[in-house]
N, C-alpha and C positions, 0 to 999 in steps of 0.2 A: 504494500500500500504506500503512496506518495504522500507526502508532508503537505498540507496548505502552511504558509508562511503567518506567522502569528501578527497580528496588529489590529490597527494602531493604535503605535505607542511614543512615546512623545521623550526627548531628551532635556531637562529644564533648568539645564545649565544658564541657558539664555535666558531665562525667565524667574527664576529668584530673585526676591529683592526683597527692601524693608517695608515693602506698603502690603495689604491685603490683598490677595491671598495669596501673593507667593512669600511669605515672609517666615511658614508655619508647614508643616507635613501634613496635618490634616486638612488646613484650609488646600494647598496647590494640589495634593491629591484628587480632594472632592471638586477644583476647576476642572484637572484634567479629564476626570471621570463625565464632569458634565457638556463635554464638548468629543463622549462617546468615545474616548481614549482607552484603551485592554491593558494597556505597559505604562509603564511612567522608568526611564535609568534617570538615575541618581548618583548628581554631584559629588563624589565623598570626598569632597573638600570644605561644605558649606553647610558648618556645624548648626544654621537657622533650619536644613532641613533632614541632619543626618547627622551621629553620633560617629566616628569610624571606629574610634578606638574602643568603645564600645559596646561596637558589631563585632569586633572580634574576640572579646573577651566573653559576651553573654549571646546566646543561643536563646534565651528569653527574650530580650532587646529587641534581636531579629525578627521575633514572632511578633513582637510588637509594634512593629513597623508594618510587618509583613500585612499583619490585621488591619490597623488602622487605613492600610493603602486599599485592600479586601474590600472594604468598607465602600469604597468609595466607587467601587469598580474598576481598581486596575489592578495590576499585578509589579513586581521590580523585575524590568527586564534585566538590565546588568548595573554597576557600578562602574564609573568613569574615575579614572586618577589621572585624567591628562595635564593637571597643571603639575601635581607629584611627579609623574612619570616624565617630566621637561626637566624638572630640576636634577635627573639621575645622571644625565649628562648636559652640561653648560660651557659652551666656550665663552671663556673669558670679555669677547668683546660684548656678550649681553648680560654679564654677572649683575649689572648695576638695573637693564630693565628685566631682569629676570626674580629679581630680588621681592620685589611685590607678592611673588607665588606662595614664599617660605611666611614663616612666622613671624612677627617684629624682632624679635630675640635674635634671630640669625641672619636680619640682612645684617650685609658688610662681610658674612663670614660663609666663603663659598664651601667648604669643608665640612664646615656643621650642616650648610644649607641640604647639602648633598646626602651625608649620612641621614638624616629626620628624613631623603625623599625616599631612600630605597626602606627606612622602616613603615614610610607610610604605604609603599608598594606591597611590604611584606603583611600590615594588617588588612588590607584591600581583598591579597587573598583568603585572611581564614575569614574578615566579616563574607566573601561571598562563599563561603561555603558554608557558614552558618545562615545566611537566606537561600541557599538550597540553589543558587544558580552556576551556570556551565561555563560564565564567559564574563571577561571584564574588559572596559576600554582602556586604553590609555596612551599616552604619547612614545617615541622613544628620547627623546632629545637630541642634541645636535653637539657634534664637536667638529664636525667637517664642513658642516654646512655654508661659512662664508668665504672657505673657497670652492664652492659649488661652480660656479664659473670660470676660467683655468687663463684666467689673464690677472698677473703674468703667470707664465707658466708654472705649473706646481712641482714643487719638488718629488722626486722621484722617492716612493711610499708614502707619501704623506698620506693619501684615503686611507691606504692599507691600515696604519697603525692606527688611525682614528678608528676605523673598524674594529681592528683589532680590540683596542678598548672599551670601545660600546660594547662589545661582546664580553668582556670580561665580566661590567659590571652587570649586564643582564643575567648572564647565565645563572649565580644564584637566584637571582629574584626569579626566573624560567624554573628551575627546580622546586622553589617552593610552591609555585602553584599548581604544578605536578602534584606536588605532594598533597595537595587541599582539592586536586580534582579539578581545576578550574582553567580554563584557558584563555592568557594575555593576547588580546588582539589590538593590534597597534594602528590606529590612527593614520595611514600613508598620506602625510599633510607638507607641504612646500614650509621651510624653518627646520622643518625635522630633518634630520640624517636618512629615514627612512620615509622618502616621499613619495616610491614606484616602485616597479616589480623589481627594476635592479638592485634597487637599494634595501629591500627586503633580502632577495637572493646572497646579498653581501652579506646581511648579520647570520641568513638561516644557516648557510656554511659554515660559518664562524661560531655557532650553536651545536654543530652535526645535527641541523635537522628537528633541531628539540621538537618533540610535537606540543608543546604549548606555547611556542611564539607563532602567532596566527595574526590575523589580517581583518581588520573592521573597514568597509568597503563605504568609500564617499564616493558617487560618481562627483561630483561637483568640482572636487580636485583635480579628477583626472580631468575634465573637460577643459578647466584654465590651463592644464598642462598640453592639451592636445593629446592625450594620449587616448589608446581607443578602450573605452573602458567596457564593452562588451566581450571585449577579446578577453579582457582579462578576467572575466569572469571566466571563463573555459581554461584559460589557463591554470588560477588558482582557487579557483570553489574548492577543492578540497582544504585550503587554510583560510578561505573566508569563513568569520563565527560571528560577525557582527555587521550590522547593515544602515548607515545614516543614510536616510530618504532627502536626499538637499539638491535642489536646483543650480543652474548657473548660465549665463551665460557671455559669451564669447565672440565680439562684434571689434574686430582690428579695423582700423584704418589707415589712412596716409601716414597720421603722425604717432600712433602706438599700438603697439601688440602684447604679445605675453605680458612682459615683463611691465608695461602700461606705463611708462613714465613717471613714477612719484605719485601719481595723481590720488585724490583720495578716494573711495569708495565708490562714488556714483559718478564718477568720469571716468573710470576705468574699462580700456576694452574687455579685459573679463571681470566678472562681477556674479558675488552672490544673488539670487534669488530667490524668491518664496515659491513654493509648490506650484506647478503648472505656469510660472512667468519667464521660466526661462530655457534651455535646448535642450538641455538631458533627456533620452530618453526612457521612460520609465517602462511603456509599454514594453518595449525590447528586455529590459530590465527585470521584471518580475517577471517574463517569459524564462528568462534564463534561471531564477532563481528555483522558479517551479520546477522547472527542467533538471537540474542538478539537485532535485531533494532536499533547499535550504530550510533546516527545521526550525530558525528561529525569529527574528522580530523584526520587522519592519518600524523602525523609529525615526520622527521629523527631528531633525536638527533645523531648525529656525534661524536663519541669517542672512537677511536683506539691508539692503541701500536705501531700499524705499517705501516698503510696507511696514505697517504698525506691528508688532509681534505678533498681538493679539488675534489679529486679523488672521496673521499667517496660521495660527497655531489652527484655528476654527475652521481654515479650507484646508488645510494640512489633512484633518484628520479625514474628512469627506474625500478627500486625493487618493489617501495611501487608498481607505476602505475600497476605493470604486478599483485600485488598481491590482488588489492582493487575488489574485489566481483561486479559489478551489478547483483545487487540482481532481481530476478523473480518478473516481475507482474501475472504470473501463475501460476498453479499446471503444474506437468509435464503429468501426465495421464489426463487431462482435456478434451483430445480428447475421451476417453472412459466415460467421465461422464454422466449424466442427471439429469433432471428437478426435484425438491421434488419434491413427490407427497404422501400424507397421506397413504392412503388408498391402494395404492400397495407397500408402507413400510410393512403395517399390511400385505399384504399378501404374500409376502415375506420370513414374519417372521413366516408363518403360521396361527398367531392371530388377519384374518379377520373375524371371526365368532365365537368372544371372547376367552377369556382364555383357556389353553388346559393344 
């Protein structure tokens, strides 16, 4: 039997805040619930709506999130550490705007900042195993990423040993969520180290392959990048465990492309968008997911130039619904089938009265 893909579910990183109701667990729960959302992942950085250290200590805790989200109609898809999971690796030239992520206590001090991230990585995994879930988001960080571009030319190892190192410090944190059952899928986001399938393929060798370093699929990035992001599903659905539903779209002209000149958000040739405003396409998308058996959640990550959240969040969820496949318990010709039967195969084929 084939998997329907679970949704919609809503990411609400982008939507916490100090005013009602996203300021409280039960009030953004009970919005998201009422704007017909199944999932709600969660921040486990923003202690307004999520305890971490908490989660991982009490197994009760859990349930009591777990309920009070029940309550409202959705469920926790996964737990996000992307702003932890940045701080595990930081090159130097963003220590100072990277420092925001950490605690007051440790900006100024990249060292501590760094250790607190890989322990907040390490409780990420047991709270998501004490809410019972398969799969967590997070970022990988960056120590090669500004010279992503190779002018001037780069010293000869220089990715290598960046690599090298990202590897080092992940692979513990990869074993521990081995150990808790739970599977890191990384964010393939432009800033990061791991932005595309290369750069994926560069850490997963440098892991042998760990089967818990996996891959949480944005087309929205692939499309700023150019890159074809259907192909990639065929490529790596088997390390796809995580799925943001985020629009984008991609209009160059005379005087910028990719890389868009400085500009700020809403003059840029590529540019976020809300659900169904911009070129991704989704239809091809959920074809493929269905197609490859993706057992789990369809979630809006919300990130526009130009729409209200709000707004986005309320077509968002009408988007995914109308887009999520139930998938066939049939063939569609099944009305024309029949029974094996051996021996009028063979003659069939001709080769009841042996070889011919």
């Amino acid at each position: 039997m084939a998997t329907t893909i679970k949704g919609p579910a809503i990411f609400l990183a982008q939507f916490a805040g100090d005013t009602a109701p996203f300021n409280d667990w039960k009030a953004i729960t009970r919005w998201a619930g009422s704007l017909d959302y199944q999932g709600v992942q969660v921040p486990s950085n923003d202690r307004r709506l999520f305890d971490l250290a908490r989660a991982a200590e009490s197994k009760t805790y859990c349930d009591e999130i777990a309920g009070i989200a029940a309550e409202s109609g959705v469920a926790i898809t996964e737990l996000s550490t992307h702003l932890q999971g940045q701080l595990v690796a930081v090159h130097p030239a963003y220590d100072e705007a990277f420092d925001g992520f950490a605690p007051p206590e440790l900006r100024g001090n990249p060292a501590a900042r760094q250790r607190w991230a890989v322990d907040q990585m390490l409780l990420a995994a047991k709270a998501s195993a004490n809410l019972g879930l398969t799969a967590s988001i997070s970022f990988s960080g960056s120590l090669a990423w500004p010279f992503v571009y190779p002018w001037p030319q780069r010293p000869a190892g220089l990715i290598e040993t960046a690599f090298d190192e990202l590897a080092r410090r992940w692979r513990p944190i990869l074993d521990a969520y081995d150990d808790a059952g739970v599977d890191l899928a990384f964010e393939l986001h432009p800033g990061e180290d791991l932005f595309d399938g290369a750069t994926f393929e560069m850490l997963l060798e440098r892991v042998d392959h760990h089967p818990r370093l996996n891959i949480a699929y944005d087309p929205s990035h692939f499309l700023l990048q150019q890159l074809d992001y259907l192909g990639f599903i065929d490529r790596y659905r088997d390390r796809i465990k995580v799925v943001h539903v985020k629009d984008a779209e991609f209009r160059p002209d005379a005087r910028q492309g990719v890389y868009s000149g400085y500009q700020p958000w809403a003059d840029r040739a590529g540019r976020f968008r809300s659900l169904g405003d911009g070129q991704v396409d989704f239809k091809a998308i959920f074809s493929k997911l269905a197609q490859y058996d993706f057992p789990g959640w369809a979630v809006l990550e919300w990130e526009c130039c130009l729409k209200h959240p709000e707004q986005g969040a309320e077509e968002g969820a009408r988007f995914i619904r109308d887009h999520i496949i139930r998938v066939t318990d049939k063939a569609f010709d099944d009305f024309a089938g029949s029974d094996g039967d051996a021996e009028r195969n063979a003659r069939l084929l001709g080769i009841a009265g042996g070889a011919r």
